[in-house]
N, C-alpha and C positions, 0 to 999 in steps of 0.2 A: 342749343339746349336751353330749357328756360330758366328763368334763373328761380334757386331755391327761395321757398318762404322762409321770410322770417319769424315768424310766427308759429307755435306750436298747437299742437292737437288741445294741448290742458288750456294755452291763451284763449284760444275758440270758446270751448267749453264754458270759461270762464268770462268770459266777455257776454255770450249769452246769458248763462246764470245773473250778471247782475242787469242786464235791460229786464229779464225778466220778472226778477225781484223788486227791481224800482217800476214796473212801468205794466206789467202782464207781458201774458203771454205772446196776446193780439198786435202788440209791437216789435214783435221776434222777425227779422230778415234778415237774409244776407245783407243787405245796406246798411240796416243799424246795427249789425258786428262788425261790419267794416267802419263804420262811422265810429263807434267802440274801440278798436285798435289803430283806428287814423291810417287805416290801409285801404286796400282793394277787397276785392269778394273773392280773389282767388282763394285767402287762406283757409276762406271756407270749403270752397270745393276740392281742393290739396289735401285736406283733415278730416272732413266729415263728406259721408257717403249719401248722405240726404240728410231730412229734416225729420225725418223717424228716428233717424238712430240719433240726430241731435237730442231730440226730446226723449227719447231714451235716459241719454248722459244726465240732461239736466232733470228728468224726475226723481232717480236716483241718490244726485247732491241733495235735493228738496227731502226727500225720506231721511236721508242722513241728518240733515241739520232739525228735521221734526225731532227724529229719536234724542239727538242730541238734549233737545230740548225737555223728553220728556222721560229723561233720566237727569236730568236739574235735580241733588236735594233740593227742596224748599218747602218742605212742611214737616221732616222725619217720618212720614211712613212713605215708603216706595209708592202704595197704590194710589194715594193720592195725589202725589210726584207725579203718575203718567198720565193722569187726567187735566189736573193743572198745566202740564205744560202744554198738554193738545189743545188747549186754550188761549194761552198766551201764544202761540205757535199762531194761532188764527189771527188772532190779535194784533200782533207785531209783524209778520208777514202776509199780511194779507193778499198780495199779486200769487205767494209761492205758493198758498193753501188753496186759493182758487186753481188752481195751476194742475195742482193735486187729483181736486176733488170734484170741482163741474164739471157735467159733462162730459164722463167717464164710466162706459159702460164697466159694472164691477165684474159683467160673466168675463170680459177680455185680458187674459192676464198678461202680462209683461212680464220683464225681469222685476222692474220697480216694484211692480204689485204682488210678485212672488216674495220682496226682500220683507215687505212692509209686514206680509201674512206671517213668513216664518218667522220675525221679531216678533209680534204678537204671542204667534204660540208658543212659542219657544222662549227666548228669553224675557219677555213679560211676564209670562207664567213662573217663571223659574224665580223672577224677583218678588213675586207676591208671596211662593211659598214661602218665604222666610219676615213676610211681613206682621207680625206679630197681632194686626187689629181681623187677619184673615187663619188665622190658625185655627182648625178644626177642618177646613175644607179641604175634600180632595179635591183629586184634578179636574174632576165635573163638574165639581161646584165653582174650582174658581175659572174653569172657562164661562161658565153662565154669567158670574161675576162680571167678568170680561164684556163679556158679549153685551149686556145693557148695559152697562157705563157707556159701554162705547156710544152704544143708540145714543141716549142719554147726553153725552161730552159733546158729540159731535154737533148734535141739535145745537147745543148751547156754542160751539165753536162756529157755525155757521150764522147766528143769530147774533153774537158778535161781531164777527168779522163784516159784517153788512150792518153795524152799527142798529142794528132794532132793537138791543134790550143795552140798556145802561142803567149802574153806573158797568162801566168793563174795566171796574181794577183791581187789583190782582188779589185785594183784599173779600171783593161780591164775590169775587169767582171762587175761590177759595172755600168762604163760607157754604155757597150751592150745592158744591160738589162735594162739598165734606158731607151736608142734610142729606143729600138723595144716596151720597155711597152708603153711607150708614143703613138707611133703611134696606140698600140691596143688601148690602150682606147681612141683615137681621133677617130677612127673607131667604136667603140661601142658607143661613145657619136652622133655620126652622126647618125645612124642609130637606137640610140632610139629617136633622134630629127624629121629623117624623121618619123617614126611611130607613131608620136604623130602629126607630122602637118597633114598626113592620117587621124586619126581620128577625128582631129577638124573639116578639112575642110569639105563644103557642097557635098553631091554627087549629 
């Protein structure tokens, strides 16, 4: 009988998670988890079924600690809470965001990509409606909301993250995303104002 690992399913897990955070993705093997827990490469193949469901695990952790991030207080309104941290998120994990986000067909969903979409809708949106600088929008407007910032964040979280636009602290960032949210939502509050004098008025 062979003898049992030491090693557990979460050590694996977890051992990958940080090559790939200090180093990328591109350096992810069974060698360098083994070289990670100072074992063999059995524990990999003992715990994990392949390298799909590996990277499964670890996209998963990565969405987690994004969200984590972009529910941070740090400015007192929530919406700008989750743009700011999509930033810093870039920023300070750069292996995890690349990890994320290159080279990733968005038609193919996963579980990860399932978790990331139903946070967005769901409790993203749920945090905005009670954000006081977004009051008057319904649910359509603040997914629109939603929807360009996101363009919007992301651009600016990729362009970070590969160092092309500096300064990247936390104070530029801040200021950016406070200008351009501003204007979206002056633009979503106008045009649920025009849509609403639409329906009042007589035809």
């Amino acid at each position: 009988m062979p003898a049992k690992s030491s090693f557990t399913r979460d050590m694996v897990i977890e051992a990958a998670f940080k090559i790939v955070r200090a180093r990328g993705r591109n350096k992810l093997s069974a060698r360098a988890i083994a070289r990670e827990l100072n074992g063999s490469t059995m524990p990999l193949y003992s715990n994990i079924k392949s390298m799909k469901e590996l990277d499964r695990e670890l996209r998963e952790k990565a969405i987690n600690l994004l969200l984590t991030y972009q529910t941070t207080p740090r400015t007192g309104l929530t919406f700008f809470d989750m743009g700011l941290g999509y930033v810093l998120f870039a920023r300070n994990e750069k292996n995890l965001f690349r990890f994320l986000f290159e080279g990733n067909d968005p038609r193919k969903q996963n579980s990860a990509g399932k978790t990331l979409e139903e946070f967005a809708l769901k409790n993203l949106i749920e945090k905005m409606k009670t954000d006081p600088i977004l009051e008057g929008l319904d649910e359509q407007r603040l997914e629109s909301v939603l929807t360009k910032m996101w363009i919007f964040t992301h651009g600016l979280a990729c362009l970070i993250n590969n160092k092309a636009l500096l300064p990247d602290d936390e104070t530029y960032i801040r200021g950016i995303l406070e200008e351009t949210g501003l204007s979206v939502i002056r633009g979503e509050k106008a045009i649920a104002q025009r849509n609403a004098a639409e329906v009042s008025s007589p035809v």
